[in-house]
C-alpha positions, 0 to 999 in steps of 0.5 A: 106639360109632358103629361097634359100634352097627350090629354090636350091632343085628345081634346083636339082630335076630330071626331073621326079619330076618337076611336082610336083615342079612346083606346084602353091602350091610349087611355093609359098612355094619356093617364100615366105620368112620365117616369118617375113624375107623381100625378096630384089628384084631390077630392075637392070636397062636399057638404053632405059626407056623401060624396056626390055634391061637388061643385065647381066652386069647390075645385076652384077653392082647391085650386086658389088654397094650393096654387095647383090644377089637380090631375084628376077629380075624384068624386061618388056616382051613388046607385040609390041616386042614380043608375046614369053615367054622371056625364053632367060632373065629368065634363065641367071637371074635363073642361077644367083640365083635370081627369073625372075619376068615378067611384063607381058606388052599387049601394042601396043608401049611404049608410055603412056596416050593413048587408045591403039589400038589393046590391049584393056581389052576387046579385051583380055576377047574376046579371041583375044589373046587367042593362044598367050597367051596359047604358052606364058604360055607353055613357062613360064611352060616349064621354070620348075622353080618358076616365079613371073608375074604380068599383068596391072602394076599400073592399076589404073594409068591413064598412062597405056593403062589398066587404066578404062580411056582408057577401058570404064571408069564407066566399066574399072575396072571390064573390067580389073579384067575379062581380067586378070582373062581371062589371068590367067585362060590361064595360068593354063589351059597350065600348067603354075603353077609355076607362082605367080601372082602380082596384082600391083597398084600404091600407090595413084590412079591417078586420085582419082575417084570413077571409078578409085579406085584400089581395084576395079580392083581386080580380086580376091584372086582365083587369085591373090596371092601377092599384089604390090605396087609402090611409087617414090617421084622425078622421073628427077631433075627438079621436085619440089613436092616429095611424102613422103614414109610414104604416103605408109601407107593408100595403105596398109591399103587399101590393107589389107581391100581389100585381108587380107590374101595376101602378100605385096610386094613394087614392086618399088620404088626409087627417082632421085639421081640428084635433089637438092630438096630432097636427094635421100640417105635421102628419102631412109634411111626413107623408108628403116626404114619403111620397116624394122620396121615390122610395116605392117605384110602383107609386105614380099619384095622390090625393088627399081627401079635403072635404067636412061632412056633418056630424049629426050628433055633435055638430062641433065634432064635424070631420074637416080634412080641408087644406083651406081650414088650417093655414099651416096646411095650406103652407105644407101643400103650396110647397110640396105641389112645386116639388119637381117630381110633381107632374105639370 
């Protein structure tokens, strides 16, 4: 009750009042956990690997497998199917109590490891988007309530289009902090202070190059006000090498060096519940341990990643990170969901 308290007041304020609600002040202050509480978020899952298909029948299967009301909902806002504010989703993820939280996705299709064509970093930093990215922000702010966003999703994966790799290499970092300064500096300058803004990495840099180092892209603690991270081991059942939640570990470290006053929250994370090389109820029973063994101070949520996506070569090698797909894992997370570090 301690953290839905301040939303729920939020909700109930006169219109008169929103100004000062939708603070970026305020905004933390509703979004951030009591002391040593954990938010629950999830990715409630879509059919079509892109993201940006959820439904509310989703969330409500979430919430029937883990007997838990997610913190927040994190979902895909893809520029090559709409440039709009996605006012539609964030409310009915509002009306079910949880906080929308928007990927924020400047790319040209859905496809991965490729330069893309008409969203580059510095294309953004230019102003080629700048009326675009202002009546998004007009959007967000007449939404009225708190918001997590977060642009450049695992930057320092070379996958995405706002990898250095794609935007100049030697100079794609610090391409990259300027176009994400560039996009927040839009979002206040329209009065989009309800949004709490995630620099999300990968937990590992892919490749590990100099150039490519994650605390290079940082564009500030000006600017940023929560850090996040994501770490799968088996992403489909034909993969042989799993990666260890422990491995989490040196990403925080690294984190605190860089930004030792922000918050942390694992944005995603989660194995196939189909491969025979590791057992997804397993692996997760070790990282939920982790997480809830108040080991990293900075940490204050997670969200694992329950979704399936085709796969258009082998149909029976679909990725699926569902909870309700493997029993044992629906166990693992209804009782981690009621450990008492869990915000209510």
């Amino acid at each position: 009750m301690r953290r839905l308290l301040p939303l729920i007041l939020v909700l109930l304020l006169p219109l008169s009042a929103f100004a000062e609600a939708t603070s970026h002040k305020t905004a933390l202050r509703v979004l951030t956990p009591p002391q040593g509480k954990l938010l629950a978020g999830t990715y409630t899952g879509g059919r079509t690997g892109e993201e940006d298909d959820i439904r509310p029948s989703d969330l409500k299967a979430y919430i029937r497998t883990t007997h838990h009301r997610p913190a927040w909902v994190y979902f895909s806002n893809n520029w090559y199917r709409s440039r709009a504010f996605p006012t539609a989703t964030a409310k009915w993820i509002r009306a079910s109590g949880a906080t929308p939280f928007v990927r924020l996705m400047l790319r040209s299709d859905p496809e991965q490891d490729h330069r893309d064509p008409l969203f580059t970093t510095r294309a953004i930093t230019s102003g080629k988007f700048d009326a675009n990215l202002a009546k998004w922000a007009r959007g967000a702010a007449a939404f009225k309530t708190p918001i997590l966003a977060e642009w450049g999703t695992e930057m320092n994966g070379e996958w995405f289009q706002w990898n250095a790799k794609w935007n100049g290499r030697s100079k794609g970092a610090q391409r990259f902090s300027a176009a994400y300064r560039h996009i927040i500096d839009i979002a206040r300058a329209n009065g989009a202070t309800n949004i709490v803004w995630v620099f999300h990495v990968n937990w590992a840099d892919g490749p590990p190059r100099p150039w490519n180092r994650m605390e290079k892209y940082y564009p500030g603690d000006d600017y940023i006000d929560w850090l996040g991270i994501s770490l799968y081991s088996m992403q489909a059942p034909d993969e042989t090498e799993p990666t260890a939640f422990a491995e989490i570990g040196e990403t925080m470290r690294r984190l605190h060096k860089m930004a030792p006053s922000k918050p942390v929250i694992i944005a995603e994370f989660g194995t196939d519940v189909h491969n025979p090389r590791e057992p997804a109820a397993a692996w997760a029973t070790a990282a939920l341990k982790q997480i809830l063994s108040n080991r990293w101070p900075q940490l204050i949520g997670f969200s694992w990643w329950n979704e399936t996506w085709p796969n258009g070569d082998d149909p029976k090698n679909a990725p699926d990170t569902r909870i309700q797909s493997d029993p044992a894992l629906i166990r693992v997370f209804r009782s981690a969901l009621k450990h008492p570090r869990i915000a209510r």
